[in-house]
N, C-alpha and C positions, 0 to 999 in steps of 0.2 A: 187865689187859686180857684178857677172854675171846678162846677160840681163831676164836667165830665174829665178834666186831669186827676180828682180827687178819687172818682171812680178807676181811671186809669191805674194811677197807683197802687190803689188797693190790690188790682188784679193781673198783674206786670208781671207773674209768674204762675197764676193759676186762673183757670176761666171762670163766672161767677157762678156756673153750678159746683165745680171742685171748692170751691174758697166758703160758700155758703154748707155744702153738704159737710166738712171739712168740723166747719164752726159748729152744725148740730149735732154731728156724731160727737163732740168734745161737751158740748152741755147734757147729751144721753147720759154718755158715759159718768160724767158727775153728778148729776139726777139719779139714776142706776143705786151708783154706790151710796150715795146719802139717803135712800128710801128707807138702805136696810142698817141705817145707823141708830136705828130707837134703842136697839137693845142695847147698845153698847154705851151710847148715853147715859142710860138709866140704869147701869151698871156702874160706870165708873164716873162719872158727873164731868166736871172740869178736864182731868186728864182723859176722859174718853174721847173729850170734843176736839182736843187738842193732835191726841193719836189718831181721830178722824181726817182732821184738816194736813195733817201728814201723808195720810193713804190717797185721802182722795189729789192732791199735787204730785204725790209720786207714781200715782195711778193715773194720769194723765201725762204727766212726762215721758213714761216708757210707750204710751201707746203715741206720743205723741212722737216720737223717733221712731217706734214700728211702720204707722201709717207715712211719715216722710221718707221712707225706704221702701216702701212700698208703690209711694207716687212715682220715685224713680225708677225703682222694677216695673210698674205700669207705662213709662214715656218708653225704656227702650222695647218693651212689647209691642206696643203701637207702631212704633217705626220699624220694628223689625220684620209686622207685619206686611209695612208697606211696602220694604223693601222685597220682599217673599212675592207682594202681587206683582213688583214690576218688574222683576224674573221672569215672572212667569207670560205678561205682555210682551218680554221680548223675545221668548223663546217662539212665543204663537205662531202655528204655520201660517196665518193669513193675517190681515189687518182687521179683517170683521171677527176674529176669533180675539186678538186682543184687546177692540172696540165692547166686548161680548163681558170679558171681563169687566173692564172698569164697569158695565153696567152692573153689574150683580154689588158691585160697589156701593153705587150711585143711585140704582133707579128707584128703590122704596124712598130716597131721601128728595127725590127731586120730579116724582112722577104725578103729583099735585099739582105743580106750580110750571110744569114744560107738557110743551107738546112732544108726543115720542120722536117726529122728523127732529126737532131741536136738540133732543136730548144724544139723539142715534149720532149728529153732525158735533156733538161737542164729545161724545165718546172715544169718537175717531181721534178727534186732534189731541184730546190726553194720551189717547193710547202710542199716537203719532209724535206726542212731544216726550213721553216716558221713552220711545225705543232711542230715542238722538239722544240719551242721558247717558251718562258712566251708572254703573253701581256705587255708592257714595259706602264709607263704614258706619257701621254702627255704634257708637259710644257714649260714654255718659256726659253731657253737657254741661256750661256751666248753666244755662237755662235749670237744667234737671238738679240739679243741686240746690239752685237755688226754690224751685218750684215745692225741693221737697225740706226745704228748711222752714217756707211759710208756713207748709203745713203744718209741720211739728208746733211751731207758734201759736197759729191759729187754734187748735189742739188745748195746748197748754194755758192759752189765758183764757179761755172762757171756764177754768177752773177758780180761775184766781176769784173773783165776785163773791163764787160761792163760799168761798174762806173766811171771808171779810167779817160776815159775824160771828164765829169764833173768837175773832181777836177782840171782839168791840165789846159784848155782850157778855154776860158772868153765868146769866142762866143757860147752860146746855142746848137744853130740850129747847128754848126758844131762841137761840143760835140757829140750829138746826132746821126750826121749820122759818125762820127769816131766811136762813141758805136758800131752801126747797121755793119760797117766795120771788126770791130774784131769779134762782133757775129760770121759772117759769114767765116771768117778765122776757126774759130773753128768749125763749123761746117764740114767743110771741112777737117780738123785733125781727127776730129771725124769719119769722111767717111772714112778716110784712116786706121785708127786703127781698124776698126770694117769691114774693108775688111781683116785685120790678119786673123782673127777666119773662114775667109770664101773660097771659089772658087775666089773670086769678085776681080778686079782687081783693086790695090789703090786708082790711080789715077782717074780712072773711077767712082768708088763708092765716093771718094771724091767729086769729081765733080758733080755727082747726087745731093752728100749734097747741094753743094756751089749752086747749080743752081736752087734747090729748095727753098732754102731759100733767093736769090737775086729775085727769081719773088713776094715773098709775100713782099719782102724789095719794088718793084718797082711798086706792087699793090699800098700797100700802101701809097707813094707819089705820084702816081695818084690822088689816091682818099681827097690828101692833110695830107699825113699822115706828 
């Protein structure tokens, strides 16, 4: 399997900013919750880390079904959108008035890279191929189901990692900051991946991550986290 099917796969329901912001917002949120686990460690030892590694998977499970119901409440917004503006293109008393539209669409995304004759002549022909269209309905896909099951996914196992020395390690407290360790490994995977899609240079935008997420890790054992 080539690297670009493997890419494909990965993202066959969500695009690689959704699927990447997807996966950090699920290592925040379990970063988040284990900052504030000192006390509770050092209250209750073994069963602490234990009722820890409980909160932090079911505290990503429930968000990780909030945000997949969420992505599908976000798809049929989008498209409902859409269909709102090409209503509205067909309603237009002229063709330069629904050409007019799509620009306000279009033209901050596309007024770099076109000359405005190019952009004015491709406006028209959207606007001239949305009025020869039906109104299509609006409903929920199996695309959108499925788009918002990865997320749930995506979500939920980048909790799992964090678990892992819990189960392995007997000392609590060094459970916890090994957790806090791999969080931040990934973090940093994540800055390099999500430097792909960009200008941003790997290592660098990795490092942003890692560096970002090691001051909220050193916040909060100040603070006696």
């Amino acid at each position: 399997m080539t690297s670009e099917s493997r890419s494909s796969l990965m993202h066959r329901y969500l695009d690689p900013a959704t699927s990447m912001g997807e996966i950090l917002f699920g290592l925040i949120m379990t970063l988040t919750f284990t900052l504030g686990a000192g006390i509770i460690i050092e209250d209750e030892g073994r069963q602490g880390a234990r009722e820890l590694l409980i909160a932090v998977i079911g505290c990503n499970i429930a968000w990780g079904i909030i945000d997949g119901a969420l992505y599908m409440v976000g798809e049929l917004f989008g498209r409902g959108r859409l269909r709102r503006l090409g209503e509205s293109i067909r309603r237009a008393p002229t063709p330069a008035a629904g050409a007019s539209l799509v620009a306000g669409e279009l033209d901050e995304l596309l007024a770099d890279f076109t000359s405005d004759s190019d952009r004015q002549a491709l406006y028209r022909r959207i606007a001239d191929n949305v009025r020869g269209k039906a109104l299509t309905p609006n409903s929920i896909t199996k695309a959108d189901v499925l788009g918002g099951f990865t997320s749930f996914w995506l979500v939920f196992l980048v909790s799992v990692p964090a678990g892992i020395p819990f189960l392995l390690l007997d000392d609590a407290r060094l459970a916890l900051r090994v957790s806090n360790a791999i969080l931040l490994v990934l973090l940093f995977v994540v800055g390099r991946l999500w430097s792909r899609y960009t200008l941003g240079r790997p290592w660098l935008v990795g490092l942003g991550f890692l560096i970002g997420g090691a001051a909220l890790v050193a916040v909060a054992i100040a603070l006696g986290g």
